[in-house]
N, C-alpha and C positions, 0 to 999 in steps of 0.2 A: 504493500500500500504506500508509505514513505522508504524512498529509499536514504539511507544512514549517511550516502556520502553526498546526498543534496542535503541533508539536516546540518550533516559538519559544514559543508563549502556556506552556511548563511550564517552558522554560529560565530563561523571564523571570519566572516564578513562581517557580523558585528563588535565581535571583539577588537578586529582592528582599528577600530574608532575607539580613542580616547573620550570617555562622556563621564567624569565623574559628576554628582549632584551642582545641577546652577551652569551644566557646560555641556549641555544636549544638541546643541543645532544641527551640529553636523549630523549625527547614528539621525534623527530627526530626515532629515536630508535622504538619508541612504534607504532608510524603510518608505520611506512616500517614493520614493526613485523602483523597489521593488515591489510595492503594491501596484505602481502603473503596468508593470512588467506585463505583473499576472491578471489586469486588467480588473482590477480592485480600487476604487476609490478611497482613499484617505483623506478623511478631513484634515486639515490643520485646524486645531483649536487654541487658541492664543491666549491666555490670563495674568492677570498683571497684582502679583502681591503689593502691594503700596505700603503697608503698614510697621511690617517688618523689617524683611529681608529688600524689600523693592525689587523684586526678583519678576522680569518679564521673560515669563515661560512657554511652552508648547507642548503639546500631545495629540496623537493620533486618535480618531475615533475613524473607526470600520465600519459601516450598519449595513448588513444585509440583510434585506426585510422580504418575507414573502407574501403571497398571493393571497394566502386566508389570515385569519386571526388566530394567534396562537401562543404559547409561552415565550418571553423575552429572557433571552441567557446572554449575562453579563462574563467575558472573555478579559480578563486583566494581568495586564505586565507592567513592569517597569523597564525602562531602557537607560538609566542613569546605573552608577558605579558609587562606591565607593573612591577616596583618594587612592593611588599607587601608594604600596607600603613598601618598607624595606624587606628582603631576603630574598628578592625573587632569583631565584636559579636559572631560569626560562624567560622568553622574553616575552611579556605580558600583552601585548600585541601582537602577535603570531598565530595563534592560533594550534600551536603544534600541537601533533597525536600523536602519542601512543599508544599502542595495544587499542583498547577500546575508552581512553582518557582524551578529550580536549582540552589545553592547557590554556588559560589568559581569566586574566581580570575578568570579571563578572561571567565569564562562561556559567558559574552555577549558579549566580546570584547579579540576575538572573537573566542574563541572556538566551541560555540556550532553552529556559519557558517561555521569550516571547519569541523564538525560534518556534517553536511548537505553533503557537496559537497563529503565527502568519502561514506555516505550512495548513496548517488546519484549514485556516480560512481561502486560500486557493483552492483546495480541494476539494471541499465543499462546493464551493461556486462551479466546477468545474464539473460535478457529477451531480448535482440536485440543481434543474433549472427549477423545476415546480417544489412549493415549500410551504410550513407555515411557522408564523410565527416572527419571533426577528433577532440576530445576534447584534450584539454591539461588543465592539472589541476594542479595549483602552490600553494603549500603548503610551506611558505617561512619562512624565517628568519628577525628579525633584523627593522620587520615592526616600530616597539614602539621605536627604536633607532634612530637618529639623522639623516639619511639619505633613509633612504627605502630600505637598501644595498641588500638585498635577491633579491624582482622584479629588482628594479634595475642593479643588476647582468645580472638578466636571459634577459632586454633588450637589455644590451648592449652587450651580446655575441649570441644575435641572435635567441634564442630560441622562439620568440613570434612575430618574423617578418610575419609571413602569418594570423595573425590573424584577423577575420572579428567580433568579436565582446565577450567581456567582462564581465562577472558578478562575481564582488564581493560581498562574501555574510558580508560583513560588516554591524551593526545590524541599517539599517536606521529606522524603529520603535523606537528602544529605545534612541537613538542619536537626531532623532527630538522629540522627546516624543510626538510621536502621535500615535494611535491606527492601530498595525499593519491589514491591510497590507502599508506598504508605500515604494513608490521607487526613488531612487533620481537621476535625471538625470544629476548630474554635480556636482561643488565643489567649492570654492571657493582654493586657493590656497596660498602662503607664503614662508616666507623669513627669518634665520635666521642672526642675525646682531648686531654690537656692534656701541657703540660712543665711543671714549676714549676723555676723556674730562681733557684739558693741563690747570694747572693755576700757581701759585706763591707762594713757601712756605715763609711764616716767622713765627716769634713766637710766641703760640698761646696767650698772656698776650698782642699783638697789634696786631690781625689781620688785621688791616684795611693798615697794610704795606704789606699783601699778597695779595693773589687772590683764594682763597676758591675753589679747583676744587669741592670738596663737596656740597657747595651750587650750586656753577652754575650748576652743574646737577640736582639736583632737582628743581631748577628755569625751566631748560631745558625740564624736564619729565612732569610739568607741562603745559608748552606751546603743548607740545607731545597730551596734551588731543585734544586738539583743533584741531586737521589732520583733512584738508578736505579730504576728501572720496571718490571716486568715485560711484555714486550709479549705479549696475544694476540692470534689472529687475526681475532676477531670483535668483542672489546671493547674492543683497542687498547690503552692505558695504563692506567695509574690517576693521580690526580695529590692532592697536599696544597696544601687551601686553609687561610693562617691566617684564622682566622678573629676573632678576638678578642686583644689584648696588653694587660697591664695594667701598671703598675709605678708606685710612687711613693714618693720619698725625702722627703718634706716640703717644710718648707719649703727647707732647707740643706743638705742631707743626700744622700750616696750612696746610692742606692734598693738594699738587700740581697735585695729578694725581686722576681722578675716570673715572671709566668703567659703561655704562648703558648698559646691555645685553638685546634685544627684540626679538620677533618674532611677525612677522607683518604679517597679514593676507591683501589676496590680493582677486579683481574682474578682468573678462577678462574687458583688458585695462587699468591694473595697470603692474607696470612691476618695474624692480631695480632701473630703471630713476627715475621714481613717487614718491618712498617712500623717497629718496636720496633728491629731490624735497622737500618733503613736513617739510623732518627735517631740512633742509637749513632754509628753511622759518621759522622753529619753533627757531631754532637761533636766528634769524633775531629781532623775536617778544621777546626774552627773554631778550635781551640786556647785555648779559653775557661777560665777558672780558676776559675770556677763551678761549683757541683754542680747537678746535673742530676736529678731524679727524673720518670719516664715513667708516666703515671696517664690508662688506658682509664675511661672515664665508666661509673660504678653506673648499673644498668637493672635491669628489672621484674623478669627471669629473666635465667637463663642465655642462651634462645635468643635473648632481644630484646638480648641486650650489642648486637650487629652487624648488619647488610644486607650477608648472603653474597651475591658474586655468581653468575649463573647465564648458563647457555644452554641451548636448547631442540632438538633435530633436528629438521629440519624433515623428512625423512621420515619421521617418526612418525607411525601414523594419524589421531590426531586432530587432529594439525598440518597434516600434508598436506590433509586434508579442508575444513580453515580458510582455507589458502590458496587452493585450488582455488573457497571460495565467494565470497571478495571479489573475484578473477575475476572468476567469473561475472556477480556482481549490480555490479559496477563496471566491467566491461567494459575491461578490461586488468591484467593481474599486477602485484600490488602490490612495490613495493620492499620491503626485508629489510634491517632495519636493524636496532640496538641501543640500549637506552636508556643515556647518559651517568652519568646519577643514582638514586636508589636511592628505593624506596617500598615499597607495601603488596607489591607485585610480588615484591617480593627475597625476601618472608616465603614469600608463595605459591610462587615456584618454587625454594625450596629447603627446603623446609619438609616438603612437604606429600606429595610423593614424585607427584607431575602436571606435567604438560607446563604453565605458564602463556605465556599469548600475550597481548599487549598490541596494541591497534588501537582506534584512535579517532580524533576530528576533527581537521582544520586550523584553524589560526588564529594568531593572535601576543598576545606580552605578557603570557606567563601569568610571574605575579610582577613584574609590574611593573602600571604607569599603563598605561591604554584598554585594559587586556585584552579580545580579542575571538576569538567561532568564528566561524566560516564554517558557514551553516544547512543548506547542500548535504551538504557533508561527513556530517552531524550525522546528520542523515537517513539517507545510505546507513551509518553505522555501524548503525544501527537495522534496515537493510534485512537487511544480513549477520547480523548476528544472529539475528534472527527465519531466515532464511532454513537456517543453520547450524543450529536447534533441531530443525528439519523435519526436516532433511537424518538426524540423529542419531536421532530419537525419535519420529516422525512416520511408519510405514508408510504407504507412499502406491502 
């Protein structure tokens, strides 16, 4: 059905474009250039953050719509990267194989799932003139940046209100490191945020006539370990990563001011209250003589402050029916997992009032050095798909 070395020759076609988050134009360029190919329409959709970042962006929207009325299934990638990091052995733009490995940047994360969803969407066109129902396939921006601002965009101006149901091919094999096929019905979800932590400078030759904002932060980051958690059943914990600390008294001086930057991962039934909660409390236990002020990060809107998290039923029908085709087309039931970390996913399944499902390739190192997919995988993500459009919208 797909053949593996037209999956590689597009993976590697977009890997070769540099597109870290906020520096899309070009891979932007290269997929509207192979959507005309295969005689596919791509929108450019344009949006423009102002508020934040002042970030003017772009993403592809796909609609193939058919002849009756019928389920709308939402197709979602991302096309941005993370920055190039140190250690790479390979050269991150290449695309090199081995064995059954594609090597480069975003290859798992995730190029070679919007690899999937464009070969899907050829193929489909190609073999179903009559149909019902309608795909939209979002090829975004700005996923690996601080807000999700591409889906983002396309919800909040409406493009994805009639949607009955979601798959990201986001790579759940290589993310849970389990042997693909695996499909994750939910997410745990998160919260960017700061303390700024107020203390007392004096001279550093008598500290004990200050008040150390320096220490009592890390007094504080330590009680930080301790957050009770909420446990669920399907997403487990949440947990608080510091993620950034700053502080500086000069040259001589008792530092009076430090900043702990975190990002707090959340379960349904954690929410801004909870975490706000739980570092009260971490105060409390620290016994710090510091003032303390608790500051959630300014975003675009209201709904992008957070990545609520979600879960999905899997006897849902159009859940059931997903699961039933990776089955099929992969020739044993997929494991049923959940994603740890938060993405375009969180926006879609909490957002959008649809089932999102996440399923995608194997492979390792995504965010790190030798990122690589595994081309099999790749492939049958693409099979399920195509297969699952039939299934939906394809009288046969």
């Amino acid at each position: 059905m797909f053949e593996k070395k037209e999956l590689a020759e597009l993976i590697s076609q977009l890997v070769s474009i540099p597109s870290p988050y906020f520096e899309e134009e070009k891979i932007m360029q290269l997929v509207e250039s192979w959507l005309k190919g295969k005689g596919l329409d791509g929108m450019v959709h344009e949006f423009h953050e102002a508020a934040i970042t002042g970030f003017k962006g772009k993403n592809l929207v796909v609609e193939l719509k058919g002849q009756e009325e019928g389920p709308v299934i939402c197709l979602n990638g991302h096309l941005d990267t993370v920055q190039l990091c140190n250690g790479w052995t390979r050269d991150p733009y290449k695309g090199e194989i081995e064995g059954d490995r594609l090597y480069g940047l975003g290859a798992l994360d995730m190029k070679s799932g919007c690899a999937a969803i464009l070969m899907t969407l050829a193929e489909f066109r190609k073999r179903n003139n009559q149909f019902r129902g309608r795909i939209i396939a979002t090829l975004v921006s700005g996923e690996e940046g601080p807000y999700g601002l591409g889906t983002n965009a396309l919800i909040e101006e409406g493009y994805l209100n009639n949607v009955d149901v979601s798959i990201i091919t986001e790579p759940s094999a290589g993310f849970t490191k389990s042997p693909f096929p695996v499909v994750c019905l939910g997410a745990r979800g998160g919260y960017g945020l700061e303390i700024e932590v107020f203390g007392k400078s004096a001279h550093a030759a008598m500290p004990e006539e200050g008040i150390s904002a320096a220490l009592d932060a890390a007094r504080l980051i330590c009680e930080l370990e301790k957050a009770d958690y909420k446990k669920h059943e399907e997403l487990g914990t949440g947990t608080a990563c510091v993620v950034a600390v700053e502080s500086d008294g000069g040259a001589c001086s008792v530092p009076d001011y430090a900043r702990i930057q975190l990002f707090w991962h959340i379960v349904v039934g954690e929410n801004e209250d909870t975490i706000r909660e739980e570092i009260e409390k971490a105060i409390q236990r620290s016994g710090i003589r510091s003032r303390c002020k608790i500051n959630f990060r300014e975003a675009p809107s209201p709904d992008s402050k957070g990545f609520l998290p979600f879960t999905v039923n899997r006897q849902a029908p159009f859940v059931a029916e997903f699961l039933e085709t990776v089955g099929q087309i992969c020739g044993e039931e997929p494991k049923i997992d959940y994603f740890k970390s938060i993405g375009d996913f969180n926006y879609l399944g909490s957002r959008i009032n649809a089932p999102a499902i996440i399923f995608g390739p194997s492979g390792e190192n995504f965010h790190s050095h030798d990122e690589y997919v595994e081309l099999d995988s790749a492939v049958k993500t693409a099979e399920v798909l195509l297969e699952y459009l039939e299934k939906l919208l394809v009288n046969k």
